[in-house]
C-alpha positions in Angstrom: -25.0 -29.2 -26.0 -25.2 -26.0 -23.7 -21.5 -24.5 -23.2 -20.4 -25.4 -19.6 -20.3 -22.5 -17.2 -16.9 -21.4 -16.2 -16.9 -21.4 -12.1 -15.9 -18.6 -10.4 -16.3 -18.3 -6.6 -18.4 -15.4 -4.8 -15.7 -13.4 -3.8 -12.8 -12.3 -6.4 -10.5 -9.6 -5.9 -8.2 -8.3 -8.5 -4.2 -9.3 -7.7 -3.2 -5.6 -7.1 -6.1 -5.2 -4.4 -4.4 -8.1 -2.5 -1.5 -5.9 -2.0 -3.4 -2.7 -1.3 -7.3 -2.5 -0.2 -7.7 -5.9 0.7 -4.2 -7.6 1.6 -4.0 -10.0 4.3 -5.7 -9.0 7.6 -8.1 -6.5 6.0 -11.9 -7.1 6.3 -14.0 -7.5 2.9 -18.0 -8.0 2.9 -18.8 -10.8 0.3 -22.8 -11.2 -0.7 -23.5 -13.6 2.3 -20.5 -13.3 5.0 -17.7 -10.8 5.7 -14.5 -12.4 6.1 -11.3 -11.1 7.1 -8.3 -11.8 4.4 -6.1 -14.9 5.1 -2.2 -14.3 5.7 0.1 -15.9 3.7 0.1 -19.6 5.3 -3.6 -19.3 4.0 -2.4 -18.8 0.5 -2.8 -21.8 -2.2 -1.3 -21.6 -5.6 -2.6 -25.7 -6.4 -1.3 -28.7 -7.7 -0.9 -27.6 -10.9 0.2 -23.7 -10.4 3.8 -22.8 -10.2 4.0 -19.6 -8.0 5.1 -17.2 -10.5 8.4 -14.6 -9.4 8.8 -11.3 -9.3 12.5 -9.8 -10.0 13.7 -6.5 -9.1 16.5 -6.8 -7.1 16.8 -3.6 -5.6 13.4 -3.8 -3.7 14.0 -7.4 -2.3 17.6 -5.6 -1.0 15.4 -2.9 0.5 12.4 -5.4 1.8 15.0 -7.6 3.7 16.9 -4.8 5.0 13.3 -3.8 6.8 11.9 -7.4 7.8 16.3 -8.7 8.7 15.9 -11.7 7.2 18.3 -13.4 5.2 16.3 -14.9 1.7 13.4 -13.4 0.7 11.8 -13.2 -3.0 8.8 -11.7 -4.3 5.9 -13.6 -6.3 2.1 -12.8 -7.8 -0.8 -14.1 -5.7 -2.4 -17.1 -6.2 -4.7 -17.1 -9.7 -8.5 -19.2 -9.8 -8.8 -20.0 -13.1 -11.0 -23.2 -14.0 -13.6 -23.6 -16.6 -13.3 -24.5 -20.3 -10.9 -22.3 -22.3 -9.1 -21.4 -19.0 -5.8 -23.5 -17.4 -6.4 -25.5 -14.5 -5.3 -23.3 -11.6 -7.5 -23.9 -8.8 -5.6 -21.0 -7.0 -7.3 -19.7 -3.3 -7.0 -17.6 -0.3 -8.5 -18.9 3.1 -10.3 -15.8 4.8 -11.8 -16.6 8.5 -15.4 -15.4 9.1 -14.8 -12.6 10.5 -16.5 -10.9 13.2 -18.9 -13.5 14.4 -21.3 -11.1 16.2 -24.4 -10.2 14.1 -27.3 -8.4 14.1 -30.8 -10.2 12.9 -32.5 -8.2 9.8 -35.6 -8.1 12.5 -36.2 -4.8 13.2 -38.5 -3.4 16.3 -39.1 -0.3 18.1 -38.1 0.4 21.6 -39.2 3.5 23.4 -36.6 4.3 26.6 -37.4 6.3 29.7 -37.7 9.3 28.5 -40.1 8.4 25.9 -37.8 8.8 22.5 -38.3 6.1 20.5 -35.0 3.9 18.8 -34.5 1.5 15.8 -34.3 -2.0 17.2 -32.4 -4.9 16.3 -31.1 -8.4 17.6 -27.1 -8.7 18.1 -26.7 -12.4 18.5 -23.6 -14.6 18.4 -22.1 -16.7 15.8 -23.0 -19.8 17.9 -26.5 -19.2 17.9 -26.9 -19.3 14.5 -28.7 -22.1 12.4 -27.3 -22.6 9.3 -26.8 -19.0 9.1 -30.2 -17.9 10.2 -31.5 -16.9 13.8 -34.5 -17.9 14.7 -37.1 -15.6 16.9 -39.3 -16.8 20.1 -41.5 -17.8 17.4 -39.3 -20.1 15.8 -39.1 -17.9 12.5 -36.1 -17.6 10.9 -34.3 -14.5 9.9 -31.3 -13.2 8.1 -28.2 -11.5 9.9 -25.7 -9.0 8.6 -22.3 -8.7 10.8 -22.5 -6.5 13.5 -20.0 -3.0 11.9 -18.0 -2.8 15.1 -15.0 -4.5 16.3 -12.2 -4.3 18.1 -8.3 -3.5 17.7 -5.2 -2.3 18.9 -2.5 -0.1 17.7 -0.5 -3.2 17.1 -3.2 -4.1 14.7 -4.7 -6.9 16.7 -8.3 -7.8 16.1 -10.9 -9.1 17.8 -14.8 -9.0 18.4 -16.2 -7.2 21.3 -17.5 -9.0 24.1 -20.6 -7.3 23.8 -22.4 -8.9 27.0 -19.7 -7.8 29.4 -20.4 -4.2 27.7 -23.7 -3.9 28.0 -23.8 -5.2 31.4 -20.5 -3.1 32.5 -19.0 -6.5 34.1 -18.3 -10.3 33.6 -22.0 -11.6 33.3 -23.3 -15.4 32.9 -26.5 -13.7 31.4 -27.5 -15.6 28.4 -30.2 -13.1 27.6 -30.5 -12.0 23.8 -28.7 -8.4 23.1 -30.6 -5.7 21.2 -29.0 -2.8 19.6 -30.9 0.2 19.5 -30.1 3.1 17.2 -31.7 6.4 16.5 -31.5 9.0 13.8 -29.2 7.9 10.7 -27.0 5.4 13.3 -23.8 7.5 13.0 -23.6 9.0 16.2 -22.3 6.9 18.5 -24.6 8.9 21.4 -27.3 7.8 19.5 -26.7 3.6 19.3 -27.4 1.5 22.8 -26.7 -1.8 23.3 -29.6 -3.7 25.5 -30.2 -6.8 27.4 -33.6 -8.2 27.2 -33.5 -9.8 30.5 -36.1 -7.7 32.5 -33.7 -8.4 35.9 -31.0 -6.8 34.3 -32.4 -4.1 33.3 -28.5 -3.0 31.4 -28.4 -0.6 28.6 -25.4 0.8 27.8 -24.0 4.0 25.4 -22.1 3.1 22.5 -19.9 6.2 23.0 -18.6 4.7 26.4 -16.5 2.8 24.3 -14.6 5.9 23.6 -13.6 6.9 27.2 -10.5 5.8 28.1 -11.2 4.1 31.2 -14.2 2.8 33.2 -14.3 4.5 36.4 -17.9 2.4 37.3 -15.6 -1.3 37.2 -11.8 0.2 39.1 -10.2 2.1 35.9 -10.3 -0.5 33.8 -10.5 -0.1 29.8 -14.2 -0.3 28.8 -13.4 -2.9 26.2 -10.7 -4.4 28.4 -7.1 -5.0 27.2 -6.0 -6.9 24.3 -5.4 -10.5 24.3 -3.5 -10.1 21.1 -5.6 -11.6 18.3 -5.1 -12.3 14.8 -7.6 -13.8 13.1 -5.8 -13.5 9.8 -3.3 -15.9 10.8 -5.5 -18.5 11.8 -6.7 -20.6 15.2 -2.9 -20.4 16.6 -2.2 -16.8 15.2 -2.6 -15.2 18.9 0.4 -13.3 20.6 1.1 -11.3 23.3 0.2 -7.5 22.9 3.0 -5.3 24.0 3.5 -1.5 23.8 7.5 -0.1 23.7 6.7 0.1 27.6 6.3 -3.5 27.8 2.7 -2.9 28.9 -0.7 -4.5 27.3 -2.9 -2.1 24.9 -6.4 -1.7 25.6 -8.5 -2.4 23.4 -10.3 0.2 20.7 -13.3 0.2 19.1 -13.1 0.0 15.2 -15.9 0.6 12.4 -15.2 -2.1 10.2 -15.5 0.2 7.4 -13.7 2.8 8.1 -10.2 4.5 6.2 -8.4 3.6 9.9 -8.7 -0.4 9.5 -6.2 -0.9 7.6 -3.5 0.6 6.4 -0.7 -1.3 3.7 2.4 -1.0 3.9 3.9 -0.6 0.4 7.5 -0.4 -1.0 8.0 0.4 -4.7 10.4 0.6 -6.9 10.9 1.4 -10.5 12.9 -1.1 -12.4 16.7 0.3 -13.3 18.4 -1.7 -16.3 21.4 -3.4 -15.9 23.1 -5.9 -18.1 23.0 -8.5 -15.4 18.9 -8.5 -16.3 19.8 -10.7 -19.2 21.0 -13.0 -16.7 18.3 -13.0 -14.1 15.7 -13.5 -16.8 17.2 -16.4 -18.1 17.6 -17.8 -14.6 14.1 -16.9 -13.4 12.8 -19.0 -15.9 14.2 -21.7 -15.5 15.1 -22.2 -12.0 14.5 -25.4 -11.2 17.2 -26.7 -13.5 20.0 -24.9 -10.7 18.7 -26.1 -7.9 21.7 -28.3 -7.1 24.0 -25.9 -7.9 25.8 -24.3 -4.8 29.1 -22.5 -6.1 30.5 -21.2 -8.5 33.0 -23.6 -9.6 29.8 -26.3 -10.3 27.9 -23.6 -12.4 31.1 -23.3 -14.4 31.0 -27.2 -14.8 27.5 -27.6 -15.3 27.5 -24.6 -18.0 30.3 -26.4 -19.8 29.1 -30.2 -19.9 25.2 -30.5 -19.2 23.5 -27.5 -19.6 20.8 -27.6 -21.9 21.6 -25.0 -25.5 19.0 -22.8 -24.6 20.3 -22.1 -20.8 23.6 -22.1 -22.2 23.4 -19.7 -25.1 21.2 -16.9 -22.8 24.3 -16.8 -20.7 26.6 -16.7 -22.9 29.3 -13.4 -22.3 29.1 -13.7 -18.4 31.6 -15.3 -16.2 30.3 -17.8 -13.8 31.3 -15.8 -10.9 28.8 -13.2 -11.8 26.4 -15.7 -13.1 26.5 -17.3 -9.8 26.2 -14.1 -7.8 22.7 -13.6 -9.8 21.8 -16.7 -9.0 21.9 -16.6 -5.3 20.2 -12.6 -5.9 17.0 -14.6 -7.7 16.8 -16.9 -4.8 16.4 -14.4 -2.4 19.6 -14.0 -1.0 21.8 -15.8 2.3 22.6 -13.2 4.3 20.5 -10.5 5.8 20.9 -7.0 3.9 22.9 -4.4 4.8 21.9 -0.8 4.8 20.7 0.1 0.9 20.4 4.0 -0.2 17.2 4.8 -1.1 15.2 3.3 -4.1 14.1 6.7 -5.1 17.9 8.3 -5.0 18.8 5.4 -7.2 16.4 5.7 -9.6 16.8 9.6 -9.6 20.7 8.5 -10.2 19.9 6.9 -13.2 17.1 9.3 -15.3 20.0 11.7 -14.9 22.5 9.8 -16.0 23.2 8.0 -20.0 20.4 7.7 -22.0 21.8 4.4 -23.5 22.3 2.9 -20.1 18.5 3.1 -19.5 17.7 0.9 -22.7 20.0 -2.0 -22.1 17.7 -3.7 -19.9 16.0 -7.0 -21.2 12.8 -8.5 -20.6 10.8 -6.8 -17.9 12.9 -4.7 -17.0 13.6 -2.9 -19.8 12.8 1.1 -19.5 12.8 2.4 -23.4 13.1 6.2 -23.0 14.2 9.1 -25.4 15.4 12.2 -24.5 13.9 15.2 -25.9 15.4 17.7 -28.1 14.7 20.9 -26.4 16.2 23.6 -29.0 13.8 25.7 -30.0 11.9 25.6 -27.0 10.3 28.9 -25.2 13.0 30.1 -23.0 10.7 30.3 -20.1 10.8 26.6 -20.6 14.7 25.9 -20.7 15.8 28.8 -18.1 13.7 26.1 -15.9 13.8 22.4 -17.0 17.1 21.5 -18.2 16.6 17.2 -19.5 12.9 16.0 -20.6 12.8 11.7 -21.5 9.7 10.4 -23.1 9.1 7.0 -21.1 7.9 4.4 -23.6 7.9 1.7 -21.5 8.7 1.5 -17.7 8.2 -0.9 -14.7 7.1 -0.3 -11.3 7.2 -3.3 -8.7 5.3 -3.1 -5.2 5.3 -5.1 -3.1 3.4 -5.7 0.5 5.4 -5.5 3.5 3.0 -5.9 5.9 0.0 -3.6 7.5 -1.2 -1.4 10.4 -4.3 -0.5 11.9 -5.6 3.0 13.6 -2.5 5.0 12.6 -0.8 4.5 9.0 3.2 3.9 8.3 4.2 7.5 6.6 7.0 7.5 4.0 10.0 9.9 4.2 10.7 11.8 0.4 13.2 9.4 -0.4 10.8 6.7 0.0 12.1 5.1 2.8 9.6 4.6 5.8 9.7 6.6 9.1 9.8 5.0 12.3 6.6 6.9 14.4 6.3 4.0 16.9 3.4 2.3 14.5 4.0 -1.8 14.8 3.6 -3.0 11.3 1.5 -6.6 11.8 2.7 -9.7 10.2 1.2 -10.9 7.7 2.5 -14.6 8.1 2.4 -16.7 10.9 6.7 -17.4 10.5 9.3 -15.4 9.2 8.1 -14.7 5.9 10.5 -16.3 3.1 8.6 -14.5 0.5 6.0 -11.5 -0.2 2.9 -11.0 -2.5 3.9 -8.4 -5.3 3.0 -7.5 -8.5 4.4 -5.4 -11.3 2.6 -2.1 -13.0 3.9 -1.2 -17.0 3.6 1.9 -18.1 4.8 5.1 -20.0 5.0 8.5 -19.3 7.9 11.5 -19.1 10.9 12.5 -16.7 11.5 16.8 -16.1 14.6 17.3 -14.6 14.6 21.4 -13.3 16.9 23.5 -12.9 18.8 23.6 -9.3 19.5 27.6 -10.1 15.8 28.6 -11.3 14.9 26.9 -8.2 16.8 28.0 -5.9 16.0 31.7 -6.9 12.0 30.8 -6.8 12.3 29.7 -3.3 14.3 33.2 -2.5 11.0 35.3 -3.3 9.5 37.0 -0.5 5.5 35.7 -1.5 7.3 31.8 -1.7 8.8 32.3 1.7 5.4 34.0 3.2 3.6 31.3 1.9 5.6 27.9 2.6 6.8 29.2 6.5 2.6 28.4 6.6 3.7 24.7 6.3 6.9 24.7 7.6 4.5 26.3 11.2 2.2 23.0 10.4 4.9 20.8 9.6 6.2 21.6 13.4 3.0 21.4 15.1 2.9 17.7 13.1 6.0 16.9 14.5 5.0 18.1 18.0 2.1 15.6 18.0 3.9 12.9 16.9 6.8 13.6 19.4 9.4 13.8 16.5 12.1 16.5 16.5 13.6 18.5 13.2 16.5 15.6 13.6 14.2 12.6 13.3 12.2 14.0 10.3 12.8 17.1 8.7 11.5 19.8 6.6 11.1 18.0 3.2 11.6 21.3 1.5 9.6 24.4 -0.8 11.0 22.2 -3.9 9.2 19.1 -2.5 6.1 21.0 -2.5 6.1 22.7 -5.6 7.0 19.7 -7.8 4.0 17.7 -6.3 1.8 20.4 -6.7 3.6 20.3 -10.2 3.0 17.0 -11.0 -0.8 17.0 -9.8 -1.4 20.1 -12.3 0.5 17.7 -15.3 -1.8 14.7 -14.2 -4.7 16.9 -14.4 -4.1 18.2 -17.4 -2.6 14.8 -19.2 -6.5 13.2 -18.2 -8.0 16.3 -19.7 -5.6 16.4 -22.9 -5.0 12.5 -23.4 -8.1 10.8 -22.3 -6.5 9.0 -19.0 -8.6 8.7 -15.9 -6.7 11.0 -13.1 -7.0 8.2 -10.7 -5.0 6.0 -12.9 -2.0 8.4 -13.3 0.9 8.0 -10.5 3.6 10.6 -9.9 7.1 9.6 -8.5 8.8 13.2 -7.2 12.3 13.3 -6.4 14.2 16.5 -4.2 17.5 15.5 -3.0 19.4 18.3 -2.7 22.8 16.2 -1.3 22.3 14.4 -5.0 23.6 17.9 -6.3 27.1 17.1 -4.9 27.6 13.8 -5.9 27.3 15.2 -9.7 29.1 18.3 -9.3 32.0 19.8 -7.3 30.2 23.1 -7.5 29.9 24.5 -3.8 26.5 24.6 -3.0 24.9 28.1 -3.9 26.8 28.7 -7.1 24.9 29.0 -10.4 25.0 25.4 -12.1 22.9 23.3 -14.5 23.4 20.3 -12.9 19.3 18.1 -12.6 19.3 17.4 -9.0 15.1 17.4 -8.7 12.5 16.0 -11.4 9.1 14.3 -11.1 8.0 11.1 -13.4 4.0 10.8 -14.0 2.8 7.9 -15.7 -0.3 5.8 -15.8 -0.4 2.9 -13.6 -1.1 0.4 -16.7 -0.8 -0.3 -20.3 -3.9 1.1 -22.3 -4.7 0.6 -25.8 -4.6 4.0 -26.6 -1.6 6.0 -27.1 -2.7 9.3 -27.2 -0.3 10.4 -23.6 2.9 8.4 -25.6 2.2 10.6 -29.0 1.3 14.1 -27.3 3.7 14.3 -25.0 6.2 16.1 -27.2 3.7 19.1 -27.5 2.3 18.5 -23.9 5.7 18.1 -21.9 7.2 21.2 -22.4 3.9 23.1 -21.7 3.7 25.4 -23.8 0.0 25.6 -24.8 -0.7 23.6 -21.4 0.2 26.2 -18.7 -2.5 28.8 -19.2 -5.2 26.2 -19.1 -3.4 24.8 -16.4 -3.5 28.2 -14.7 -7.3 28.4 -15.3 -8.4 25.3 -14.0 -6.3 25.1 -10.4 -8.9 27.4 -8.6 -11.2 24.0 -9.7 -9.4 21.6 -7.6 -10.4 21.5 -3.8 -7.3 19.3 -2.6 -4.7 21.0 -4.6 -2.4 22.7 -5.4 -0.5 23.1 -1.8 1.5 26.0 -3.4 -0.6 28.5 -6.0 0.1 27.7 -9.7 1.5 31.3 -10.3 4.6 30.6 -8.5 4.8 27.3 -10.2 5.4 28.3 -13.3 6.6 32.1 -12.8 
């Protein structure tokens, strides 16, 4: 008997691009549609498939500090996994079709006035479709394709474009079919008209009107009116009321479909710290559902004592049920809303500077196995400017989706944190979200910690300062545009900038020297300079050793090969690395930001 076929839906996308490229609200083109992704009252995990958690309790601190909610936990999306030698987890996200304006795969010519001739197509509504297929005058059918434009906001609303009330320039009960006519390769928006057919109407119109601000033919009004606040996303009841911070209604934007401005993720990460309490949490993560009555501490204790079951009870063991109980309420998501948290990246910069041995007490996911290496003997080029290099063996990085924006992106300060520039991050749930997709990268790679002193004497040079007051001039002009001031967001700093052109030079060169993809390697930098005083009384500007900067490349996933784990005591300190490295810079179009030569001299 044939082997039964395992079914797998037309449209899959991997759980990490449901955080990033295609989380909910983005639009994604599947073989016969294009949809736009559901939010999270879309998202089904089945009958039979538990929604599986996430812990790190440091990000949720940080993710309901930014949303001000009181519980909030993290889990994987949904999984579709049915067929023979698979488990039954009929997992799914809803998408709406999404837009439901298309263009018929009949194509014409149409000569205007002044005799230039245009590539011509139907643009018909959903409604008059047939079972997917428009029909002609002639009653033969044809295929369609969604039209590529839409609508938005910068609150990241989304909507189609009333086309006929375009082309016409006005509120029109023309029925009339609409043809899009397009010349040269259909990228210039000077080139693309949309057309009625009706001969009384005679309407034509630019698509590059659509980028004037106003319509000075129909009073001032926006040319693609104001938006009515629609998220399609969310559902049939997902509509709200569009507001700026002036309490006025945005109008409405025209939006290629498939351009890098549709949507932007917002993304928090953080790398898992160890902490004895993990024992804990793993043990209670996994079996949740047996503490579900448990509301205090003083019924843990009793429950611990008399009925729990040998397995819960030994995993436990050594804790009091005080702090047992305070993990407990930390895996649920919390009670009360978060208070101001320091900065992910300052606490995991805290850390990989502090006991070796602390970093490998962790258990179960989030244990972080690194060694420090022995740097005697080392070039003294090398030491006079890294003082502490760890060979990561294992880490964990969890990120998780906070929400999205549209037409301008949320940009992170250095300390990971986001800064406020007046972009509305859309919801991504049509309630207060009590949860938010995540999922969790393994990987290895290495720590440098440099040296404050060397440092601070590099960015004393008189070719560094000529170089970086280039930036600091753009990094003003940024500001300018953005109407930020030095106060709001300031100067992240030469050291900033050296260590990430730095760490792209190491990436480059670990994909050259270790067989990883470039793509696939992720650098975390950290520059805090008030880190400095919380490990030293040293007044600031006298010579010290004290790590205060370092970055921490490492591939995004685990990879049967182990050639980055095994070189990296020959590759991390350089050495043989830096002249190639040297070499190859003048190769790389996007980096570095600061020339290798005063990287390394």
């Amino acid at each position: 008997m044939a082997r039964q076929r395992s079914f797998h839906p037309d449209g899959q996308v991997r759980h990490s691009q449901l955080i990033t490229t295609y989380g909910p609200g983005a639009m994604v083109d599947l073989p016969d549609c294009s949809v736009v992704i559901g939010g999270l009252n879309f998202w089904s995990y089945g009958p039979d498939q538990e929604p599986e958690r996430i812990e790190e309790p440091r990000l949720i601190a940080k993710l309901r500090q930014a949303l001000g909610v009181g519980t909030l936990h993290l889990q994987k999306p949904p999984l579709h996994d049915v067929g023979p030698g698979g488990r039954h987890r009929p997992g799914s996200i809803r998408s709406p079709e999404f837009p439901n304006w298309f263009v018929a795969q009949l194509e014409e010519t149409h000569i205007d006035a002044s005799g230039r001739h245009y590539r011509t197509r139907p643009l018909v509504e959903g409604h008059r479709l047939d079972r997917g297929w428009w029909f002609d005058a002639d009653r033969k059918k044809h295929r369609v394709v969604p039209v590529r434009f839409v609508q938005s906001c910068p609150n990241g609303h989304l909507s189609d474009i009333d086309w006929r009330t375009f082309a016409h320039g006005k509120k029109t009960s023309c029925k009339a079919t609409l043809w899009m006519d397009e010349a040269g390769a259909g990228n210039d928006f000077t080139e693309i008209y949309v057309r009625c057919s009706n001969p009384s109407c005679n309407a034509r119109r630019q698509l590059s009107a659509t980028k004037q601000r106003t319509d000075q033919e129909d009073g001032g009004l926006p040319v693609l009116g104001f938006c009515e606040g629609h998220r399609p996303w969310l559902g049939a009841y997902g509509q709200e009321a569009c507001r700026n911070d002036k309490g006025k209604t945005y109008p409405n934007r025209l939006l290629v479909r498939s351009a890098s401005n549709a949507y932007f993720p917002e993304l928090i990460s953080a790398i898992s710290i160890p902490e004895p309490i993990d024992a804990v949490r793993e043990v209670l993560t996994r079996h949740l559902g047996a503490f579900e009555k448990i509301n205090s501490a003083a019924k843990l204790e009793v429950w611990l004592e008399d009925f729990a079951p040998a397995p819960i009870a030994e995993g436990l063991q050594g804790f009091s049920a005080e702090q047992i109980y305070q993990a407990l309420v930390a895996v649920r998501g919390g009670e009360a809303p978060s208070e101001k948290t320091e900065a992910l990246k300052r606490q995991e910069l805290r850390a990989l500077l502090g006991s070796v041995s602390d970093l490998k007490k962790g258990a179960g996911s989030s244990r972080f196995d690194v060694e420090q290496l022995d740097l005697t003997g080392k070039p003294v080029w090398f030491t006079a400017k890294v003082n502490r290099v760890l060979k990561v063996h294992r880490l964990r990085e969890v990120l998780a989706l906070l929400g999205f924006t549209r037409l301008e992106p949320v940009v992170n300060q250095i300390d990971g944190d986001p800064l406020d520039l007046g972009v509305k991050r859309a919801a991504i749930d049509i309630k207060e979200p009590s949860w938010l997709p995540a999922v969790e990268n393994l990987g290895e790679g290495f720590f440098l910690s440099l040296d404050p002193a060397a440092i601070r004497g590099w960015l004393k040079r008189d070719g560094v300062q000529q170089h970086l007051s280039k930036h600091q001039d753009a990094f003003r002009t940024w500001n300018k545009e953005h109407s930020l001031t030095e106060e709001t967001f300031g100067w992240p700093g030469g050291a900033y900038l050296m260590l990430h052109t730095l760490a792209h030079l190491l990436i480059t060169e670990a994909a050259l020297d270790c067989g990883y993809g470039a793509s696939s390697i992720k650098e975390r930098i950290y520059a805090f300079l008030t880190l400095v005083m919380e490990f030293s009384s040293t007044p600031v500007g006298a010579a010290r050793r004290d790590p205060w900067a370092g970055l921490l490349p490492w591939p995004t996933a685990w990879m049967n090969c182990s050639d980055l784990r095994l070189s990296v005591e020959d590759y991390v300190p350089m050495t043989p690395s830096v002249p190639a490295m040297i070499r190859r810079t003048p190769w790389r179009s996007a980096m570095p930001m600061v020339p290798p030569a005063m990287v390394v001299c």
